[in-house]
N, C-alpha and C positions, 0 to 999 in steps of 0.2 A: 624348182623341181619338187613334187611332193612327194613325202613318203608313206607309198602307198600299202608298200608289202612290207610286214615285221619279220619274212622269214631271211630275207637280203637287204638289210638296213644298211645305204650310204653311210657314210661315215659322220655327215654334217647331221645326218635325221640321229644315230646315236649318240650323238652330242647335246641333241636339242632334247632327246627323250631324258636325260640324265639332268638337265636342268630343271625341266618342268618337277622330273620328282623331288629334287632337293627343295623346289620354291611350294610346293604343295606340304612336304612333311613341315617347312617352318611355319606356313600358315597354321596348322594341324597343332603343333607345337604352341603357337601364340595364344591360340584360342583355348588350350587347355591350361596355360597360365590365366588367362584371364578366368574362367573357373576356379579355380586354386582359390586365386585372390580376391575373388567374389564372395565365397564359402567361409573364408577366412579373416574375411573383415578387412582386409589389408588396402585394400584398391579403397573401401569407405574414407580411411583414417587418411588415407594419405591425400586425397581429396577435400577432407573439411577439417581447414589448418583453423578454425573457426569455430565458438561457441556462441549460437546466438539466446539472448535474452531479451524476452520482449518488455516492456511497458506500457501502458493503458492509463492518461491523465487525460484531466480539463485544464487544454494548452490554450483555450482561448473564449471561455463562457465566463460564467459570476463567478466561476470556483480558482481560475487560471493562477490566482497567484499563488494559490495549494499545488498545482498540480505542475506550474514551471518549478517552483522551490524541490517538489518531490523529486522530479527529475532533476535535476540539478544534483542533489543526495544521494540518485542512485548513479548518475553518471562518475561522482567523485570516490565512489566504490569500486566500480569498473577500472579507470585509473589505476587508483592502489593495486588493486590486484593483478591489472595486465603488467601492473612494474616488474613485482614480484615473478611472472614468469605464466600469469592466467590458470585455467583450469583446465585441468587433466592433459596438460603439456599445448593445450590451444588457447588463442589471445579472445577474450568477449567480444561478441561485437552488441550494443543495446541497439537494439530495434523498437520506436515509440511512434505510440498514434494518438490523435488529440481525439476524445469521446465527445467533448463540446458538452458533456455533461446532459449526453443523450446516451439512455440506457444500449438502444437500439443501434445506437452509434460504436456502444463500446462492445457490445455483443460480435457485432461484424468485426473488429478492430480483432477480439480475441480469436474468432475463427481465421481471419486472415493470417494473424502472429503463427496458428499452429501448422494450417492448407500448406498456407505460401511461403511463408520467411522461416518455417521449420525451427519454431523457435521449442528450444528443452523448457522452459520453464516461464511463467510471467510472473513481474511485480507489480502489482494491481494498487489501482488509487485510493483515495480516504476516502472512498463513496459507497455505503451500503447498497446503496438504490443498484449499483449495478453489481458487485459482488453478488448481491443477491438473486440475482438474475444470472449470472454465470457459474454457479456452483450445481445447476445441474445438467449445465452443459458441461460441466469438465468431466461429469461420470461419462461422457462417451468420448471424449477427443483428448482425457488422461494426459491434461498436462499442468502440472501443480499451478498454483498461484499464490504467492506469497503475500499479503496483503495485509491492511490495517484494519478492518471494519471491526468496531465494537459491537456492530448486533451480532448476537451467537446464532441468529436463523443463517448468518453467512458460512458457517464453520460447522454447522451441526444440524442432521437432519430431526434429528430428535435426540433428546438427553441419552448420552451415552451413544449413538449411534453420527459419528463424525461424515460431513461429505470430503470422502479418501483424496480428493484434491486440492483440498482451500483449507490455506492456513493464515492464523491471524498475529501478527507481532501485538495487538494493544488490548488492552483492557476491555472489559465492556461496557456496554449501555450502562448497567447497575449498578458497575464501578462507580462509574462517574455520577452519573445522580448522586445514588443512595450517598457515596463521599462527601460532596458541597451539602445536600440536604442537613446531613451529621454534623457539620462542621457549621454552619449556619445555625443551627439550634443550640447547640451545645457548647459553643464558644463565643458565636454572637450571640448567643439568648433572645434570638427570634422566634414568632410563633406562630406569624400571619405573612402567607406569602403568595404572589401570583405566580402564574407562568406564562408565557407566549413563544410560541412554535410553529415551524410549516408542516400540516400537517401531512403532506404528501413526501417529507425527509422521514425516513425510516430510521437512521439515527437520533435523527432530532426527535422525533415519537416517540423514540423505545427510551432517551436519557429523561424528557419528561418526564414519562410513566413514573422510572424509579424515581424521580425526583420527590413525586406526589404520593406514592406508596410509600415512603421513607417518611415525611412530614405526618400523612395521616394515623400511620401505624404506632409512630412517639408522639400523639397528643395532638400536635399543631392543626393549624386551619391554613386551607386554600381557599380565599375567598377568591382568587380570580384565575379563570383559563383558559388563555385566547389564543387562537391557532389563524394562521395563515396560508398562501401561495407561493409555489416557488418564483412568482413572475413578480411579487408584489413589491411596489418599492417606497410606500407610505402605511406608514403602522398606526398614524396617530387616530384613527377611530376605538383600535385594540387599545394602545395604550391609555387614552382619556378612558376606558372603561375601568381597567385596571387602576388609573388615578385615584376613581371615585371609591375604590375599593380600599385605599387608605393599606397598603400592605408594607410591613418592615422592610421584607425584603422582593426582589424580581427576577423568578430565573429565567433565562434565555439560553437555553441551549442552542446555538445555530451557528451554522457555516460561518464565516468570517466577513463576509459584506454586508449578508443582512443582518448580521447580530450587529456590524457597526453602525447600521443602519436603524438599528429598533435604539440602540444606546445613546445616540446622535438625537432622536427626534424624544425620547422624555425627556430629558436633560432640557431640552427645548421647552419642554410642556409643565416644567417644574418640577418633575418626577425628581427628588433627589435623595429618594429610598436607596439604600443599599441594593445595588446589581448582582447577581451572582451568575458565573457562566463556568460552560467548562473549559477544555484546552485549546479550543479556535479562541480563547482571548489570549492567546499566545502572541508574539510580535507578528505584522505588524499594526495592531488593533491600535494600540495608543496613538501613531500618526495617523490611523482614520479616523480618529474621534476626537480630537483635539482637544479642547475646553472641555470636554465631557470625560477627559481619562480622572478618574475621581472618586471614592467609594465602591470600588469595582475589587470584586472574589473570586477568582475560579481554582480549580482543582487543574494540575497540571502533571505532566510525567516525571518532570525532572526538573529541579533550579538551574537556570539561566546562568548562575554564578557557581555550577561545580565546574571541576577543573577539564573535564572530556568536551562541555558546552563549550566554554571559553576556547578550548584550541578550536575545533572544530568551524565555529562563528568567525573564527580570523584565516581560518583558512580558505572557508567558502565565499567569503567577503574580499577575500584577495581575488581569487577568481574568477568571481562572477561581478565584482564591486555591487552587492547588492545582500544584505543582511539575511541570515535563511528562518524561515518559518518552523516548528515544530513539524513541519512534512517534509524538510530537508532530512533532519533528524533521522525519520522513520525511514525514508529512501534509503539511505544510508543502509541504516541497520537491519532492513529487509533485505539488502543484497546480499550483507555481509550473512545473515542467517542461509541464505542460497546457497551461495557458493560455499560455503566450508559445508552444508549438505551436499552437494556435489561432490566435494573433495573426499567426505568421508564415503560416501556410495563409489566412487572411484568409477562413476558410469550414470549418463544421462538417459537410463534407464528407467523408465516412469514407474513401476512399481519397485524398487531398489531406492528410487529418488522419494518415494514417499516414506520406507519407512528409513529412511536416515533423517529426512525430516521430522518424524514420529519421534526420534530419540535425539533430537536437537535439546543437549545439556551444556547449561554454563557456559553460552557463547557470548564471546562480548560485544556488548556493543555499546553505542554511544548513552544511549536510555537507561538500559538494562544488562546484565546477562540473563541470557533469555535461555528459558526452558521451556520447551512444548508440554504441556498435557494429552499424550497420546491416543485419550478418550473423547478431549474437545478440541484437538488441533490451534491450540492458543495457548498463549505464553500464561506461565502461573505466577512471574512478576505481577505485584502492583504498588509501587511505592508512591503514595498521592503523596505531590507538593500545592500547599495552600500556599498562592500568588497573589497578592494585593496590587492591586492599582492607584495610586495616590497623588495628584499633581504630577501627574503626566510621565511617571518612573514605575518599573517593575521593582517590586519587594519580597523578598520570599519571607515567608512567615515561616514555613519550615510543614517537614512531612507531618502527616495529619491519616492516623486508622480509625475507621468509625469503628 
């Protein structure tokens, strides 16, 4: 039977009129909760039980064994803190992409991190080539990057003028040269030295550089300076030049395969001049060089044999059964500089997030306590340790200030 007239409502149609209104006012009711809790943040929070942070390594080119170890350092960061209880009342979760140590690669990798996985924050790999290329991408997709790169073109658009997104845990280029150069003259009392480099590694370019600016400026002579490919996997044309060149000492700045690769193939050619490199002669350079670990210098972060190396090296070695690289280290202590910036902004709010990272003081880590310089977005630690190589052992000679 319908109800047709409101002015003699059966009894069953005023029945049914009095339901419809109850079930319309709760809809009315729902959906002005759900506004409340829209406005209010509440309905976001209680939805993303979750912090994602991303990561950007070479998981499988020439650089892989830098960028499984870095991972590896940052994942064991993540751990510790999701024990403790995570950040800002949610558990991490790391989100990571292998760049394959294609700029182009890591480019998309970071757009994806921020589009799709909505990640708050990246920890970026020991590769200038591509930091440098994503620092002015992050001026428009504003989402920090924590990262190692020594060249300060990564961290700074111009002196004094920082790119507001990328920060640097390590030293730089200058450090590192101009350091071994100082230390190589003035304690080994050398005066004649070559260099070889890829010259398309913007690290490896810019540690040369000081290398040679350091030597030429205190007297010395560079009689030789041979540069290469990143594809190249035979040096002895460069290095029989540099032979002939009769030089005391050889620096080789480079990544960790092809510098074991240029140190592999003199040794071979009787080159048994003093080496000098920087921190990629870190472990595990001596098992790629065998017979060749011998006469070998570089400048490094930190002694192997302080007491934060030592626990750490056994901890990651239980773990992973596998010995961590100086980009374990850094992983590590890039998260940790994140996260307690996080914790101090008390909000994954990218300008809030940047300057809590700006006034990152005295935090510890396994390297350093790390202090940002607010102007260059990089740590104002540098405590070089001069590292000998010797019959196939690491030595620490001990810290070393030019």
């Amino acid at each position: 039977m319908l109800c047709e007239s409101r002015n003699r409502l059966p009894a069953h149609c005023k029945k049914r009129e009095g339901v419809d209104w109850i079930v319309k006012k709760l809809v009315f009711a729902s959906l002005v909760l759900v506004i409340v809790l829209s406005l209010s943040g509440i309905g976001t929070i209680a939805a993303s039980k979750t912090i994602v942070i991303g990561t950007i390594q070479d998981l499988s080119a020439t650089n892989a064994l830098w960028g499984q170890s870095q991972k590896r350092g940052i994942e064991m960061a993540v751990e510790d803190y999701n024990k403790k209880g995570g950040l800002l009342g949610r558990q991490i979760v790391l989100k990571s992409y292998d760049f394959k140590l294609n700029v182009q690669e890591g480019i998309n990798a970071y757009k994806r991190l921020v589009s799709e996985d909505k990640a708050e924050l990246v920890l970026g790999p020991p590769i200038s080539n591509l930091l440098l290329a994503l620092a002015p991408i992050t001026e428009t997709m504003k989402v920090p990057i924590v990262g190692e790169a020594s060249d300060t073109r990564a961290t700074s658009q111009r002196p004094g003028k920082p790119w507001t997104y990328m920060f640097a845990s390590q030293p730089t280029c200058e450090d590192y040269g101009a350091t071994m150069a100082a230390y190589a003259m003035n304690e080994l009392k050398m005066k004649k030295f070559a260099v070889i480099y890829n010259k398309g590694n913007a690290w490896a370019s810019q540690i040369a550089g000081a290398f040679v600016s350091y030597v030429i400026a205190n007297g010395g002579d560079m009689v030789a300076q041979e540069t290469f490919n990143w594809t190249d996997t035979d040096f002895r044309a460069q290095l029989t030049n540099i032979k002939n060149r009769t030089p005391e000492g050889m620096f080789v700045p480079e990544y960790l395969m092809q510098a074991s690769q240029i140190t592999k193939q003199a040794r071979e050619l009787g080159m048994n001049m003093t080496i000098l490199g920087p921190n990629s002669f870190t472990p595990p350079m001596v098992e790629l060089i065998g017979a060749a670990a011998n006469n070998i210098y570089f400048v490094n972060n930190c002694a192997f044999d302080a007491p934060k190396a030592i626990e750490f090296t056994k901890r990651f070695q239980a773990k992973f059964n596998d010995a961590p690289t100086v980009n374990a280290f850094f992983g590590y202590d890039n998260a940790v500089i994140a996260f307690e910036a996080i914790k101090r902004a008390k909000t994954t709010d990218p300008a809030k997030l940047v300057k809590a990272l700006e006034e990152t003081k005295n935090v510890e880590g396994l390297i350093y306590n790390y202090t940002f310089n607010p102007t260059t977005h990089r740590t104002v630690e540098f405590i070089p340790t001069i590292i000998k190589i010797e019959n196939g052992k690491y030595i620490t000679v001990g810290p070393y200030q030019r």
